[in-house]
C-alpha positions as a printed NumPy array, in Angstrom:
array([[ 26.872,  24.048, -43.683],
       [ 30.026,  21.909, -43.526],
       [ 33.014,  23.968, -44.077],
       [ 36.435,  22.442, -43.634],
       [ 38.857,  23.794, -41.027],
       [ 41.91 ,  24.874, -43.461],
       [ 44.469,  24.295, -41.163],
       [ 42.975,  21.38 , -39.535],
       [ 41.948,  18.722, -42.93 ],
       [ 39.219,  16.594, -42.19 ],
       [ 37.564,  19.133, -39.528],
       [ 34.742,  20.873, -40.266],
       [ 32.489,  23.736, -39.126],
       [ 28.846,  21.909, -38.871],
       [ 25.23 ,  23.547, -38.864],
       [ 23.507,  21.892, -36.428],
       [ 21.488,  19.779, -39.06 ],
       [ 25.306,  18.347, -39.958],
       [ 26.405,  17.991, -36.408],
       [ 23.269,  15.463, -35.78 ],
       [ 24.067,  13.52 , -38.979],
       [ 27.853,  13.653, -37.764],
       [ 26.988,  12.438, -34.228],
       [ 24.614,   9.638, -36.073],
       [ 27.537,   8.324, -38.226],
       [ 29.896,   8.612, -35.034],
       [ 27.86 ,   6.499, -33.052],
       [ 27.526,   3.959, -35.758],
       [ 31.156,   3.589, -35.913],
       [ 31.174,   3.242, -31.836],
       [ 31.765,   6.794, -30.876],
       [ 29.116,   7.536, -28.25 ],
       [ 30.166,  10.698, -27.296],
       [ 31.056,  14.534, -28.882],
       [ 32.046,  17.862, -26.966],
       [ 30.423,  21.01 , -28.886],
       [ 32.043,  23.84 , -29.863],
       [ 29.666,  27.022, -30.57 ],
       [ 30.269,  29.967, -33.496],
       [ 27.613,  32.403, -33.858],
       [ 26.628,  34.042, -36.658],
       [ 27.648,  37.616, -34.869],
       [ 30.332,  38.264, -31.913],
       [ 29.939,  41.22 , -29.395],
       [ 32.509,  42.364, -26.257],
       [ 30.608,  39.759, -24.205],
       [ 30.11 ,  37.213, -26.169],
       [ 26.284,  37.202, -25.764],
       [ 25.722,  34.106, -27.544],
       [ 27.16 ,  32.206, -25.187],
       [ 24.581,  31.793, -23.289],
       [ 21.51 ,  32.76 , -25.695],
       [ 19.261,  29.544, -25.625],
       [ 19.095,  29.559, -29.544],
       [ 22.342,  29.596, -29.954],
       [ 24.17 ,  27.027, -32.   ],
       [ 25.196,  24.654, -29.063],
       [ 22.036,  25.572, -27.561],
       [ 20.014,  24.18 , -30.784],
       [ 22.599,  21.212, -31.305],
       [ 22.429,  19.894, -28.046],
       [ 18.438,  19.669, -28.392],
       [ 18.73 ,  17.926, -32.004],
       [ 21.395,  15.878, -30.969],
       [ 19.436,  14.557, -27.928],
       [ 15.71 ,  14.188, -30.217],
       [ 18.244,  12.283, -32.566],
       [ 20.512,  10.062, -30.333],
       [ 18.8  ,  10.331, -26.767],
       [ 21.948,   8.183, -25.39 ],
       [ 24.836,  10.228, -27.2  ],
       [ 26.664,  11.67 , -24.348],
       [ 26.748,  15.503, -25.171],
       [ 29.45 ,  17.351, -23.117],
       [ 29.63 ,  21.344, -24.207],
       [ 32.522,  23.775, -23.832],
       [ 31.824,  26.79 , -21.727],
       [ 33.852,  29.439, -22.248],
       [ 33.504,  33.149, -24.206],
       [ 36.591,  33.138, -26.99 ],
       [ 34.455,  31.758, -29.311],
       [ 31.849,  34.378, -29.03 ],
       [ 33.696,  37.592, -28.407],
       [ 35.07 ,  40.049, -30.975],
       [ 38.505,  40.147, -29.004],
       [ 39.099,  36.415, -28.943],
       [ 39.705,  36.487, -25.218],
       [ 37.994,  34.299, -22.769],
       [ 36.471,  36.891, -20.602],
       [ 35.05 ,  40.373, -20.061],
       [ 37.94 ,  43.314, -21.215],
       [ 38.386,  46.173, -19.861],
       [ 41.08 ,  48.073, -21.435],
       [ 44.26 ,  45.749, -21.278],
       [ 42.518,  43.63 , -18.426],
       [ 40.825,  40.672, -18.174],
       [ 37.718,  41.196, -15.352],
       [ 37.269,  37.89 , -13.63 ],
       [ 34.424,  37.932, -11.534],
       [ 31.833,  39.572, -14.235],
       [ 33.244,  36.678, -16.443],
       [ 32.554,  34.017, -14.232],
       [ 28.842,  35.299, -13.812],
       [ 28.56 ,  34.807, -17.586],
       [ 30.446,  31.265, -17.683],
       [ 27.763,  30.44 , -15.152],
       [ 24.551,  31.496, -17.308],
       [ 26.037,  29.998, -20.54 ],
       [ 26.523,  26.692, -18.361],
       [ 22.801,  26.466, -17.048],
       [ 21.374,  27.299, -20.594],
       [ 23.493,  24.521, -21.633],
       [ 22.243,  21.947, -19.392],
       [ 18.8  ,  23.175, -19.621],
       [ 18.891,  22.584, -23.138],
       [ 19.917,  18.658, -21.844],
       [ 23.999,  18.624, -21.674],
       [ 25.06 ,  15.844, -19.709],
       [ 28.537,  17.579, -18.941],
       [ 29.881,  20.978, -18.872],
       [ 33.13 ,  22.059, -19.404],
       [ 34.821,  24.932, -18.424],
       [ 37.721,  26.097, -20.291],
       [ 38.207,  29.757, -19.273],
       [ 40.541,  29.239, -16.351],
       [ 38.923,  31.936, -14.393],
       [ 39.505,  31.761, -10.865],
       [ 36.403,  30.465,  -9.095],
       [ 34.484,  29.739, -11.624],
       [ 33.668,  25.993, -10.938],
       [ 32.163,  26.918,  -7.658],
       [ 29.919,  29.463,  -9.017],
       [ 28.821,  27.13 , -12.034],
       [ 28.043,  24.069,  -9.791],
       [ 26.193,  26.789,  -7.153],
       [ 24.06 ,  28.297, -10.39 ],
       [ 23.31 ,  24.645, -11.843],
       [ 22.022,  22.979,  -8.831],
       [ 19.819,  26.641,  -8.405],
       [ 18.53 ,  25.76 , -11.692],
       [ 18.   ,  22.388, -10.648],
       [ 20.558,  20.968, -12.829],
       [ 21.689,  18.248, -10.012],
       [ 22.833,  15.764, -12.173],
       [ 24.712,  17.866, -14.728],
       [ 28.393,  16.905, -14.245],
       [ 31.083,  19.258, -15.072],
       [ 34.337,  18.939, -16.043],
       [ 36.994,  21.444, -15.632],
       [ 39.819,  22.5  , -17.763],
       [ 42.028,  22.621, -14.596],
       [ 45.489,  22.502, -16.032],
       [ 45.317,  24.381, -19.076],
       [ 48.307,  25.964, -20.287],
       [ 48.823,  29.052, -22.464],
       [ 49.984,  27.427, -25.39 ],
       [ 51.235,  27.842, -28.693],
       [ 49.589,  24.643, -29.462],
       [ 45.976,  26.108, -30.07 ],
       [ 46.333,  28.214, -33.452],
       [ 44.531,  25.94 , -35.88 ],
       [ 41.347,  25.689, -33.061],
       [ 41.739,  29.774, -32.74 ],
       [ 41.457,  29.428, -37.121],
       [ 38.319,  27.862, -37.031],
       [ 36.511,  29.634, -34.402],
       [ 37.432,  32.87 , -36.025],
       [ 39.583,  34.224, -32.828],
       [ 43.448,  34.609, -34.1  ],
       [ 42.573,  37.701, -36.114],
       [ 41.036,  39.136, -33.371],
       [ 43.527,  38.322, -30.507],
       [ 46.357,  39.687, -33.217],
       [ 49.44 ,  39.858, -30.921],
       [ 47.528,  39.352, -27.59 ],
       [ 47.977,  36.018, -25.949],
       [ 46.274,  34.576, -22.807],
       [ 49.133,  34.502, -20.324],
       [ 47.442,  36.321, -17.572],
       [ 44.533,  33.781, -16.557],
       [ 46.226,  30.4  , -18.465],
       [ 49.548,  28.676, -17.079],
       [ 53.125,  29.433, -17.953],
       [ 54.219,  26.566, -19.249],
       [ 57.274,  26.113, -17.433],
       [ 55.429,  25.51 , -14.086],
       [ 54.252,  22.38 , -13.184],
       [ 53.646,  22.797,  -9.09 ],
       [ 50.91 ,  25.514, -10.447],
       [ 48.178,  22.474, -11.936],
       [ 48.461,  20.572,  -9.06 ],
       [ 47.072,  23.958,  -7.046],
       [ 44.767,  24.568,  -9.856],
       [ 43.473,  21.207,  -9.821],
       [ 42.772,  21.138,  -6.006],
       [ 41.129,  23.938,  -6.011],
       [ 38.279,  23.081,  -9.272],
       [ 38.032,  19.474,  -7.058],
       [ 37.119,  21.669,  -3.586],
       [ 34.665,  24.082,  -5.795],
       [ 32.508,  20.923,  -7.214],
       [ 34.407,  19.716, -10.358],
       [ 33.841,  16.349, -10.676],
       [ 36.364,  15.395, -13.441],
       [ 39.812,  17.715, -14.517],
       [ 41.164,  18.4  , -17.645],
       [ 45.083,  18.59 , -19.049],
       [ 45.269,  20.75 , -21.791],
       [ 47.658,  20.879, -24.146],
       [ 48.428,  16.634, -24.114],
       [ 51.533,  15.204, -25.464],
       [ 53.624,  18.122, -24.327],
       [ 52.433,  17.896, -20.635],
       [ 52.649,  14.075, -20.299],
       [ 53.698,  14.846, -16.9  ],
       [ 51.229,  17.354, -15.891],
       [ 49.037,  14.509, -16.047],
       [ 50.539,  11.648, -14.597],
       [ 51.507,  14.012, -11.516],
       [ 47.222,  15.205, -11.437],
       [ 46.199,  11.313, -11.779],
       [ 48.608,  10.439,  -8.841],
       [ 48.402,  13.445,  -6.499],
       [ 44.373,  13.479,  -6.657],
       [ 43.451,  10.037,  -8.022],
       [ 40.3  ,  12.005,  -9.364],
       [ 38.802,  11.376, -12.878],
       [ 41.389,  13.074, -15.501],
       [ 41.008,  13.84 , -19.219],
       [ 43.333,  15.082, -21.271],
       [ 43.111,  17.236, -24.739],
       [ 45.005,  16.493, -27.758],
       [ 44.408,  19.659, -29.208],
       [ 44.608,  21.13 , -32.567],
       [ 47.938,  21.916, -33.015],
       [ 48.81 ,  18.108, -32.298],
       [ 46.029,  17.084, -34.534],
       [ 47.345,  19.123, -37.238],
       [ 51.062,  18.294, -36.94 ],
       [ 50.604,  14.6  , -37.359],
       [ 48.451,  15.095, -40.033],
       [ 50.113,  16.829, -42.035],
       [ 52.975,  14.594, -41.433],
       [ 51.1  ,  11.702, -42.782],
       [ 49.925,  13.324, -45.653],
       [ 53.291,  14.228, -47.069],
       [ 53.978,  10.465, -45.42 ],
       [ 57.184,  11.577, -43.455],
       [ 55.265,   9.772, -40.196],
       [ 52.764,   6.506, -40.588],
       [ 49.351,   6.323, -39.489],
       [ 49.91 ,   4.475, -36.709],
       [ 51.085,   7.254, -34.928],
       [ 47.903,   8.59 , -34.249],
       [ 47.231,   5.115, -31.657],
       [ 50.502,   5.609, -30.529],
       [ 49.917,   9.402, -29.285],
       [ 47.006,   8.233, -27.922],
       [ 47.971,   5.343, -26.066],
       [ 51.02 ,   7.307, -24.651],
       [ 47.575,   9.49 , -23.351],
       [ 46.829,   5.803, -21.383],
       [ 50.08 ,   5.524, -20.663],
       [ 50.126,   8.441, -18.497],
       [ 47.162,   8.104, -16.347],
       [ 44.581,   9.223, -18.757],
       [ 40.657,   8.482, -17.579],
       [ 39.483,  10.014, -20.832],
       [ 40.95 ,  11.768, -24.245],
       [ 39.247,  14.153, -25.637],
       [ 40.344,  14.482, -29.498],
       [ 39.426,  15.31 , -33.09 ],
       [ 41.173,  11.146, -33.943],
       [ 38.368,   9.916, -32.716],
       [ 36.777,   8.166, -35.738],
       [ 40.111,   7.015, -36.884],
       [ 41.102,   5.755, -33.175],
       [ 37.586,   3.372, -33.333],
       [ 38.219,   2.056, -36.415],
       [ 41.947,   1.022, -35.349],
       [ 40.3  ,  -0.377, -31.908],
       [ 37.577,  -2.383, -33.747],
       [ 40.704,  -4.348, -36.191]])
């Protein structure tokens, strides 16, 4: 299977047989390391597949490993993708129940690094959630498994063509995420946020949107001095593209979002440029 993302050209849903050749032809143009995404075949209210150990990301990270032992596999942990309502945890009526989420977020993070993740990455922004991960992983005897928390992730408008190819915008409809991600208009609320995933065990952060919260992460990389990623997520991926295909912006605007990622303090970018940003580096 390789079905392209409409509203992200150039993205594709993979089987896993695709994602290994992907992750082969990756690595041979110098990209030595992917984040997984899972969609199952079926969704439920608690997004079971999550952490089913046959699961897609489950299966990938296995052939992905047999294929490329030293491809550095990190995996998204978190439910939208595998719910029927989209949303990143357990509902109950009109709420979102955090701690039965987080016990799930932990299970689908152990059967990801028991099927060999180097790196989970929690992108729920459940409260508490990277203490209870790093307490079940170490249980499991997962001491090495690193994990890197989406720490500063805002509800955005940003993450529509992502919410396309997962299948979760027709099922949120109307409903947004408001009540467990960040209003955007408050910046003193990553820096607690942030803290609080480096006291529980995180051992990297995440800023999520990117170019819109430049200074999100320049004030994280200078308050904490902690390893700090940041996400250019779909809906920057998709603007820019578009806007080079109907060439009102030129290519090179892809570096220059990403170096303005540098620019700010960034340890790591996590992005869907990635093949075009490694042939740029390699002229």
């Amino acid at each position: 299977v390789r079905r392209e993302v409409p509203s992200m050209p150039g993205v594709f849903n993979l089987s896993v047989d695709e994602t290994v050749k992907e992750v082969e032809a990756a690595r041979a143009d110098g990209v030595k390391s992917v984040l997984l995404f899972g969609l199952p075949d079926e969704k439920d209210s608690t997004g079971s597949a999550a952490y089913d150990s046959s699961a897609p990301v489950q299966s990938a990270i296995r052939a992905i490993k047999r294929a490329s032992p030293d491809t550095l596999v990190v995996t998204d942990v978190c439910l939208c993708e595998y719910t029927d309502h989209g949303h990143c945890g357990i509902v109950a009526g009109e709420e979102i129940l955090n701690d039965p989420t987080v016990e799930l977020l932990a299970k689908a993070a152990v059967s990801h690094a028991s099927a060999g993740a180097d790196i989970v990455a929690p992108s729920d922004m459940m409260d508490g959630r990277i203490g209870r991960i790093r307490s079940a992983l170490e249980k499991a005897g997962h001491i090495h498994t690193k994990i890197m928390a989406y720490s500063a992730k805002y509800a955005s408008g940003f993450y529509g063509p992502f919410r396309d190819a997962v299948g979760s915008a027709k099922a949120l409809g109307k409903a947004d995420k408001q009540t467990y991600q960040m209003d955007p208009a408050n910046s003193d609320e990553a820096l607690w946020e942030v803290g609080l995933d480096l006291a529980e065990g995180a051992d990297m952060v995440m800023v999520k949107p990117g170019l819109p919260y430049l200074d999100i992460l320049r004030r994280v990389k200078d308050e904490f001095k902690a390893p700090t990623f940041v996400y250019q997520v779909s809906g920057e991926y998709a603007m820019l593209r578009a806007a080079i295909a109907n060439r009102w912006l030129p290519e090179s605007c892809i570096m220059e979002s990403l170096t303005a990622f540098k620019r700010a303090g960034a340890d790591g970018i996590l992005r869907y440029f990635a093949l075009e940003a490694a042939a740029q580096l390699r002229r």
